[in-house]
N, CA, C and O of each residue as an XYZ file, in Angstrom:
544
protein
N     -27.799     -7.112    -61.379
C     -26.892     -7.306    -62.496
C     -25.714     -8.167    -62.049
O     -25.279     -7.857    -60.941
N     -25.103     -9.177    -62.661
C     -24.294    -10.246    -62.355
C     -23.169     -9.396    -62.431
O     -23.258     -8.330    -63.041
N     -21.911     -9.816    -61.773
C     -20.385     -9.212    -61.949
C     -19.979     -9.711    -63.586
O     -20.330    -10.712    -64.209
N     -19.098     -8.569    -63.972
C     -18.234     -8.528    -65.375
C     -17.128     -8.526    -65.207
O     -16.544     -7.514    -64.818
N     -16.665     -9.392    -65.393
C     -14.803     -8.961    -65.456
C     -14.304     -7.657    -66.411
O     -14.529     -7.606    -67.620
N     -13.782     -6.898    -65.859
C     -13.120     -5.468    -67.047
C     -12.724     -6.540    -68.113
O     -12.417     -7.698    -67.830
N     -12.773     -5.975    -69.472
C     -12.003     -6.657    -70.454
C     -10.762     -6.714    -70.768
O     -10.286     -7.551    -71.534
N      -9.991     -5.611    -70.061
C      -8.878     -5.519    -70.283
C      -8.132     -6.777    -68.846
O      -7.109     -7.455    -68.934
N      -8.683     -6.725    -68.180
C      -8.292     -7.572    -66.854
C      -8.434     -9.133    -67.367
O      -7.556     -9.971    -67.161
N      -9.956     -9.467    -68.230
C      -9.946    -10.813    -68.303
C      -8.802    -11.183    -69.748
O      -8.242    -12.258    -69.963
N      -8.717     -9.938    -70.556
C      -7.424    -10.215    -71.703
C      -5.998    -10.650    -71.568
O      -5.260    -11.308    -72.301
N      -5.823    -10.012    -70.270
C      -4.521    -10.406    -69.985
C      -4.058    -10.911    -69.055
O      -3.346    -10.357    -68.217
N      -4.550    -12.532    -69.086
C      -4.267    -13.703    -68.160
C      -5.168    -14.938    -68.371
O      -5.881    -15.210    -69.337
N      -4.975    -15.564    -67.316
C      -5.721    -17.022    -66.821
C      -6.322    -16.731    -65.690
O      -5.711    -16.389    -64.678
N      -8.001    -16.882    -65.803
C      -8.541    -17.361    -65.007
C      -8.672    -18.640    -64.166
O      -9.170    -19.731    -64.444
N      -7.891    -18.037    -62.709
C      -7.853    -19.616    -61.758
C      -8.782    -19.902    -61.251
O      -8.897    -21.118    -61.101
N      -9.981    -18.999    -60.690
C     -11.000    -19.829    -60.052
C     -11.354    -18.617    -58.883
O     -10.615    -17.634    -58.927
N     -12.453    -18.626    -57.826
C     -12.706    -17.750    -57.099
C     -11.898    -18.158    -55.863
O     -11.560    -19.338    -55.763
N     -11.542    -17.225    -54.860
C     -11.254    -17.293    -53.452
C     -11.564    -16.119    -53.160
O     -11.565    -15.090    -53.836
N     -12.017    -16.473    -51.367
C     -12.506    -15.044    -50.843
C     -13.506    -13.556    -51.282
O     -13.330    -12.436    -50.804
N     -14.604    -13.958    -52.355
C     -15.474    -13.246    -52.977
C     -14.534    -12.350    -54.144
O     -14.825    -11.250    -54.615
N     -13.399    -13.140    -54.423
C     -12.625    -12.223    -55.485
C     -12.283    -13.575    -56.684
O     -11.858    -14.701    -56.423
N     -12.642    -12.987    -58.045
C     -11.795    -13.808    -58.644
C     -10.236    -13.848    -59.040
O      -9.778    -12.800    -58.587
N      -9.428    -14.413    -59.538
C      -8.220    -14.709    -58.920
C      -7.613    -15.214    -60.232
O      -7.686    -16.398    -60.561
N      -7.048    -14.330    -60.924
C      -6.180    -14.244    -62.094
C      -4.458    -14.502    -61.941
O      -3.773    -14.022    -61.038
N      -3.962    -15.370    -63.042
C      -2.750    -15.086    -63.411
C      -2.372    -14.199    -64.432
O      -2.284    -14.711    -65.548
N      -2.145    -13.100    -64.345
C      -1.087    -12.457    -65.261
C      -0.447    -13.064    -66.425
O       0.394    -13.927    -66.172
N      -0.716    -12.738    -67.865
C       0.079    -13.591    -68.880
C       1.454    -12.806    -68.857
O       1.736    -11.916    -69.660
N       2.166    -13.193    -67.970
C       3.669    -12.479    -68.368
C       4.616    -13.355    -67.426
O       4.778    -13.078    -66.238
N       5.172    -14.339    -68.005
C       6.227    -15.343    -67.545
C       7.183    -14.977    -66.677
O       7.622    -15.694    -65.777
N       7.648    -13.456    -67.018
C       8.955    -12.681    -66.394
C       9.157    -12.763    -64.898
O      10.151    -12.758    -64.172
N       7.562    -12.856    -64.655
C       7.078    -12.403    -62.791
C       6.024    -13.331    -62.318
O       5.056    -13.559    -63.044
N       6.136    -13.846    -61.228
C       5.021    -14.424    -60.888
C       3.886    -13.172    -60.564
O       4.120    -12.415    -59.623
N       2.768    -13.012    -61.311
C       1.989    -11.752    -61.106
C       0.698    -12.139    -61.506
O       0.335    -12.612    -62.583
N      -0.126    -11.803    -60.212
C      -1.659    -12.294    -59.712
C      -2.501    -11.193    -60.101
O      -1.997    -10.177    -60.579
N      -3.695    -11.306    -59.941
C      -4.541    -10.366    -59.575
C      -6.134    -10.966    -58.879
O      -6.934    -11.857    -59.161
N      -6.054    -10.267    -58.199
C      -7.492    -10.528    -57.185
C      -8.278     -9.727    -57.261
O      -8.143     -8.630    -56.719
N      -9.240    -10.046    -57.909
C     -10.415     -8.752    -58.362
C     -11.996     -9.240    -57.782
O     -12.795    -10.109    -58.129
N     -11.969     -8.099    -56.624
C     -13.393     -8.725    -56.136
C     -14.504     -8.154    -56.568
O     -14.788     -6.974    -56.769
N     -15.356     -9.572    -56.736
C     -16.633     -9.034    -57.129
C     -17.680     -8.015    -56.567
O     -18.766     -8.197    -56.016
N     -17.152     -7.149    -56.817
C     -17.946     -5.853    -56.443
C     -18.158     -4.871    -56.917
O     -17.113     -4.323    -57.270
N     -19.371     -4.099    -57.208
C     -19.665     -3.265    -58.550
C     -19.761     -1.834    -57.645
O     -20.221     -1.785    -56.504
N     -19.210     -0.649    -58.428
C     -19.231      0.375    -57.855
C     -17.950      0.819    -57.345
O     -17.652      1.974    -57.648
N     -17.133      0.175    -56.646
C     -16.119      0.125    -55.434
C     -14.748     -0.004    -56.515
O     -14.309     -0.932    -57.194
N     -14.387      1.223    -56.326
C     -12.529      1.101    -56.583
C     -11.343      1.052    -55.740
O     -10.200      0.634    -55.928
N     -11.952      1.610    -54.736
C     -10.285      1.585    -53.729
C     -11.317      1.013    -52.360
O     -12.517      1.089    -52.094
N     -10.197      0.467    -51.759
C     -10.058     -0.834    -50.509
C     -11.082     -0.118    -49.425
O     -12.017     -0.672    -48.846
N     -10.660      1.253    -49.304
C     -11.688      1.700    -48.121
C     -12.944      1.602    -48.472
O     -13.680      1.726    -47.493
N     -13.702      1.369    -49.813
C     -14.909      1.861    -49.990
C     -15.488      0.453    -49.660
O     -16.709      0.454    -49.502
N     -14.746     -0.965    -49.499
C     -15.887     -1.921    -49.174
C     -16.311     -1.491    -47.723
O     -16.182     -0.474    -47.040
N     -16.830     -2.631    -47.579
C     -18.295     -2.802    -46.255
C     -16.834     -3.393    -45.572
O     -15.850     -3.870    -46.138
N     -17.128     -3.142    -44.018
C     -16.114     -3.924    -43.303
C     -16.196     -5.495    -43.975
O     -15.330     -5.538    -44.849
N     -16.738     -6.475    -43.910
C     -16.806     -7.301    -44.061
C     -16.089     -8.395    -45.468
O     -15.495     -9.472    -45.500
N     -16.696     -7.089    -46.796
C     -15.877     -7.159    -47.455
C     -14.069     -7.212    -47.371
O     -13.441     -8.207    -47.731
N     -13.655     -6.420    -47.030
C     -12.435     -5.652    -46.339
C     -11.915     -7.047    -46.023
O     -11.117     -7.626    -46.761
N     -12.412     -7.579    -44.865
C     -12.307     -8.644    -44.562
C     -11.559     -9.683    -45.383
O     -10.500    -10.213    -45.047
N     -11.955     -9.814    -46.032
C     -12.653    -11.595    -47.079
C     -11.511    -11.061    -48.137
O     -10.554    -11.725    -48.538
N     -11.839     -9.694    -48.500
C     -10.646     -9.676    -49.470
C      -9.363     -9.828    -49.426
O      -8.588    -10.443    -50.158
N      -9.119     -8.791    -47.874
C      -7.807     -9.136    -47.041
C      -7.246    -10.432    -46.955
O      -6.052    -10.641    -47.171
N      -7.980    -11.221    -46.679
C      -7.610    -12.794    -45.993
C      -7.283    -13.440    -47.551
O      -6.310    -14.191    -47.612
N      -7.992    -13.201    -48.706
C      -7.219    -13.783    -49.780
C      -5.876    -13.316    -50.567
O      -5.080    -13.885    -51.314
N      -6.020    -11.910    -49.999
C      -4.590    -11.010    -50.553
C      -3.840    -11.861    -49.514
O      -2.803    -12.176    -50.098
N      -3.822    -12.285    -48.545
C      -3.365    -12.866    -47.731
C      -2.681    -14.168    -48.104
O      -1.457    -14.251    -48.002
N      -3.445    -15.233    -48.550
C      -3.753    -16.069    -49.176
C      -3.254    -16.325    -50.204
O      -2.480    -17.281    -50.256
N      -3.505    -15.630    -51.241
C      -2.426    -15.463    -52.708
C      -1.161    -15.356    -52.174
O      -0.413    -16.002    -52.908
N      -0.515    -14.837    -51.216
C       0.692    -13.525    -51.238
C       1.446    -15.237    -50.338
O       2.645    -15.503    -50.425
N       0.761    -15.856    -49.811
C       1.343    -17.147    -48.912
C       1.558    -18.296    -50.053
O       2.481    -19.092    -49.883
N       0.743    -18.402    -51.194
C       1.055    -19.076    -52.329
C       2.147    -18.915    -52.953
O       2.992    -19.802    -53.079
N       2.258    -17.519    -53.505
C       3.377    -17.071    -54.449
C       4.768    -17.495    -53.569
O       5.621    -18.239    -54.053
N       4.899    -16.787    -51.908
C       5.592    -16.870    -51.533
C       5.859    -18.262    -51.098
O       6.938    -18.211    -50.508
N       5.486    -19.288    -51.095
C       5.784    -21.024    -51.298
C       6.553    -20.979    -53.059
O       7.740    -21.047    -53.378
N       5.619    -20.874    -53.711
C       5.754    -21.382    -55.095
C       6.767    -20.992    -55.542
O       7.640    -21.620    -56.143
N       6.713    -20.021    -55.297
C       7.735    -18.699    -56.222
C       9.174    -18.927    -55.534
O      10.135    -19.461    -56.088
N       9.147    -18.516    -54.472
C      10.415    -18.529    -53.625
C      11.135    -16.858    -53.922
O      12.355    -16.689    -53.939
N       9.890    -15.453    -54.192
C      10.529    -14.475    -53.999
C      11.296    -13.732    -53.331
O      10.992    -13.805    -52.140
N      12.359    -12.880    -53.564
C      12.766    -12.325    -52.526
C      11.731    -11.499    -52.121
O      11.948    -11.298    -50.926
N      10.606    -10.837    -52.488
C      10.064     -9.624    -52.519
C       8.726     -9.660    -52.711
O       8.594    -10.083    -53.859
N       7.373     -9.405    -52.122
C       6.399     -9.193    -52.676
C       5.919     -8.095    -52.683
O       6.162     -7.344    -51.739
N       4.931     -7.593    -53.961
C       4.962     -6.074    -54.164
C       3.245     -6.229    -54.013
O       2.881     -7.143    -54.754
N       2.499     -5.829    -53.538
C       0.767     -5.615    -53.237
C       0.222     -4.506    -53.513
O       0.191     -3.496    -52.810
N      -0.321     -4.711    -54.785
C      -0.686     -2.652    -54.971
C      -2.239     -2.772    -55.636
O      -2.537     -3.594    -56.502
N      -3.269     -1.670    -54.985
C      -4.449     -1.824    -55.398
C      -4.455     -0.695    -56.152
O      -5.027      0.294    -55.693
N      -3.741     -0.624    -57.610
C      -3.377      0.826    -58.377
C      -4.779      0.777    -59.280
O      -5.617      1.363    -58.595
N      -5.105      0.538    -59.945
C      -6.281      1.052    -60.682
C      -5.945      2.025    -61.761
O      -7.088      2.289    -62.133
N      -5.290      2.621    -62.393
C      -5.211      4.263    -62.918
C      -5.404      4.001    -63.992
O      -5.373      4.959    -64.765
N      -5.681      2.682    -64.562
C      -5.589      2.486    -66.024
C      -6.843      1.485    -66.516
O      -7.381      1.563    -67.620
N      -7.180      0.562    -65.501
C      -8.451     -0.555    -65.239
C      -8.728      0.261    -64.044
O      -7.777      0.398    -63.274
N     -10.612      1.225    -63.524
C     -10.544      1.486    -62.097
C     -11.171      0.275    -61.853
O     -10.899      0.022    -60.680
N     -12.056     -0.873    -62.433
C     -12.779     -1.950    -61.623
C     -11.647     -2.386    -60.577
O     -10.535     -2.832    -60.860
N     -12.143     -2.172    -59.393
C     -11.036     -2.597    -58.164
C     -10.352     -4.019    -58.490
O     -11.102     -4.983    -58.645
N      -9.034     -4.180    -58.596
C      -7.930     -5.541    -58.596
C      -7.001     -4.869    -57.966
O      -6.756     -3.670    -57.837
N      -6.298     -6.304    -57.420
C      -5.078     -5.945    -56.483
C      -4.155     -6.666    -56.871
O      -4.324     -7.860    -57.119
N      -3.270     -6.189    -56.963
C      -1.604     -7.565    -57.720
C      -1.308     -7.755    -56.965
O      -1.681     -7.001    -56.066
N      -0.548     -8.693    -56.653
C       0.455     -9.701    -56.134
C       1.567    -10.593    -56.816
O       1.504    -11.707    -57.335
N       2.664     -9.657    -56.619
C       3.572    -10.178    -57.877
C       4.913    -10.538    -56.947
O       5.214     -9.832    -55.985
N       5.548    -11.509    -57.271
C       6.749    -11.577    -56.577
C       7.535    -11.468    -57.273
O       7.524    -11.970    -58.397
N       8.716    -10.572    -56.661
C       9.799    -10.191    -57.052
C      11.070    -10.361    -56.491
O      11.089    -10.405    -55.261
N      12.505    -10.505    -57.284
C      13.833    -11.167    -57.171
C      14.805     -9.912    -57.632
O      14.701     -9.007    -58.460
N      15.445    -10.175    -57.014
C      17.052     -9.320    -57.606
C      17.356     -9.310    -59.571
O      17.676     -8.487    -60.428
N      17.037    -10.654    -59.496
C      17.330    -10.490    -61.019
C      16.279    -10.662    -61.850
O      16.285    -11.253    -62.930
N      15.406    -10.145    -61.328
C      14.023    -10.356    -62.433
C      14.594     -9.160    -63.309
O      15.438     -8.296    -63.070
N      13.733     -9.471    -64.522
C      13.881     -8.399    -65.989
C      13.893     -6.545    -65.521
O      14.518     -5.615    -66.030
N      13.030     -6.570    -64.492
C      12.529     -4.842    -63.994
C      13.066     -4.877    -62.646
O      12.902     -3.828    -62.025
N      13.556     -5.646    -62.144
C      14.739     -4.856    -60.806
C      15.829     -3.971    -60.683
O      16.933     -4.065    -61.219
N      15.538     -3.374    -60.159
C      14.593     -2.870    -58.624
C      13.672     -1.602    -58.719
O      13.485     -0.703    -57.900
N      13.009     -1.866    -60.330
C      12.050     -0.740    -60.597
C      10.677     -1.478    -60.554
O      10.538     -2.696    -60.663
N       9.533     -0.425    -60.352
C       7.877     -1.324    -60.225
C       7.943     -2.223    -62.210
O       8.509     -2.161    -63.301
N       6.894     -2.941    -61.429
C       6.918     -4.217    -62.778
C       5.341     -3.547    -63.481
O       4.684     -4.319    -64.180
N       4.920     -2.395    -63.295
C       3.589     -1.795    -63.421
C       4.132     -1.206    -64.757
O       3.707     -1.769    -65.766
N       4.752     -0.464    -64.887
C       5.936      0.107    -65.829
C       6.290     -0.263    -67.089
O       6.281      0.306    -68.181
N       6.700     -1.666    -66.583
C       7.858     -2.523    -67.622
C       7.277     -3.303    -68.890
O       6.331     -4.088    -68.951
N       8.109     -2.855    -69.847
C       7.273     -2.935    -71.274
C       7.309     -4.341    -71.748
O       6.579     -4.858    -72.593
N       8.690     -5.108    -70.779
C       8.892     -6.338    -70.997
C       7.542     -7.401    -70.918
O       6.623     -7.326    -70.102
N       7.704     -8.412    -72.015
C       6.388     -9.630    -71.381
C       6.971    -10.515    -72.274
O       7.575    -10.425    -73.343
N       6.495    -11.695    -71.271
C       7.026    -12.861    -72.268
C       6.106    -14.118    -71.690
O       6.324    -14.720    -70.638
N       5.037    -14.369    -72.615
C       3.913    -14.873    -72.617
C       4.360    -16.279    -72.140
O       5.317    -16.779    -72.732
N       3.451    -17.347    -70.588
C       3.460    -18.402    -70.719
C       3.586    -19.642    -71.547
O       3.046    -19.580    -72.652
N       4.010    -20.418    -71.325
C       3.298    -21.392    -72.005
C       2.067    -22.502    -71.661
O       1.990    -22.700    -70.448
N       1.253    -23.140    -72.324
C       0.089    -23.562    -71.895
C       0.513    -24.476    -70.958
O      -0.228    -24.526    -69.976
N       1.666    -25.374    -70.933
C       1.972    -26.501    -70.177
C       2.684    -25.343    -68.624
O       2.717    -25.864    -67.509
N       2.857    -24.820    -68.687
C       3.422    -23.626    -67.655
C       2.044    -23.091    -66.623
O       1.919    -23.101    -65.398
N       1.257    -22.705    -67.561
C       0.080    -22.050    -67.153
C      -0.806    -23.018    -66.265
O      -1.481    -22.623    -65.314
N      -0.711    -24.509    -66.746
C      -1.606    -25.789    -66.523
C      -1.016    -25.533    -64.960
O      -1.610    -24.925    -64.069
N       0.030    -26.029    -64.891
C       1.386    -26.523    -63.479
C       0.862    -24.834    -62.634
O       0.120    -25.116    -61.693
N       0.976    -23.967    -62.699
C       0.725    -22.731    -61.929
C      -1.188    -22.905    -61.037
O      -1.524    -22.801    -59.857
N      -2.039    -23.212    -62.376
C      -3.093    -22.922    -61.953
C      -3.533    -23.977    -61.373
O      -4.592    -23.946    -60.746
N      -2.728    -25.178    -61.497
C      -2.985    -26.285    -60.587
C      -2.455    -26.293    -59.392
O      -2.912    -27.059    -58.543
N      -1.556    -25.574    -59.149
C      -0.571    -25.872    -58.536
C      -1.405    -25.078    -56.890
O      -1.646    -25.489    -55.755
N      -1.675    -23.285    -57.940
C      -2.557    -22.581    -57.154
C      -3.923    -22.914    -56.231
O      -4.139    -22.575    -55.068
N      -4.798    -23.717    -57.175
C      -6.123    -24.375    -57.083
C      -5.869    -25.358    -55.734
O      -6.485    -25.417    -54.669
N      -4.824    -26.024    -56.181
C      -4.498    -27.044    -54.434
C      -3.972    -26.051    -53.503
O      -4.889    -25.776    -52.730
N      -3.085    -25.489    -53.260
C      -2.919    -24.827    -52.345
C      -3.811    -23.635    -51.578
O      -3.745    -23.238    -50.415
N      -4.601    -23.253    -52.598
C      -5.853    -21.834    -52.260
C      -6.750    -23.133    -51.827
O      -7.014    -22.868    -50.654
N      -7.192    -24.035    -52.040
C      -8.381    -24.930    -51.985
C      -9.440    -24.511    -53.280
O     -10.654    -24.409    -53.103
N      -9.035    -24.374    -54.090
C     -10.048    -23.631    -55.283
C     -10.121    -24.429    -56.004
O      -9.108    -24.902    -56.519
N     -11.788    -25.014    -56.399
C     -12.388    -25.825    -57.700
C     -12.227    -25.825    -58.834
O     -12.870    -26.595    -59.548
């Protein structure tokens, strides 16, 4: 059976492209720079349950994303959480965070605030991402 993106995961964002056996979402919420890396893997919700190898590959792109944002973004803060409690298909955020973002110095998991991209915004991010990850 081929991988599915959760629906609620592919609803709320832009799809950038694959890295590291995960696909690799932007978050529609302008407020935060906020990722998600959801690897293709069926069955598996939390980080210990991949195969070492997996583990691996996923690591090195949480890695990967978290070296992007922190170029692009210029956060004070990055927050990495593989929470699940609401989507369990395993994703991991990567959101950077500032002193004066909208939800500082509370989690952005929470915050009721959103304030949707714009398409010319979204273009510049996922391009921006695609060169720097090396992603098609």
């Amino acid at each position: 059976m081929a991988f599915a993106l959760h629906p609620r995961l592919a609803a709320g964002g832009f799809e950038i492209g694959q890295l590291g056996g995960c696909r690799l979402l932007l978050k529609n919420n302008a407020l935060f720079p906020w990722f998600l890396l959801v690897p293709e893997v069926d069955g598996v919700e939390d980080l210990h349950q991949l195969n070492p190898a997996e583990y691996q590959e996923v690591m090195a792109a949480v890695r990967r994303v978290s070296e992007f944002v922190a170029s692009y973004f210029q956060p004070e803060k990055l927050n990495v959480g593989c929470i699940g409690n609401q989507v369990r298909q395993m994703h991991i955020h990567i959101v950077g965070r500032s002193s004066g973002d909208a939800a500082w110095p509370a989690t952005v998991w929470g915050f009721d605030g959103k304030v949707e991209y714009t398409t010319t915004n979204v273009g510049m991010i996922c391009a921006a991402a695609r060169q720097f990850l090396t992603i098609s």
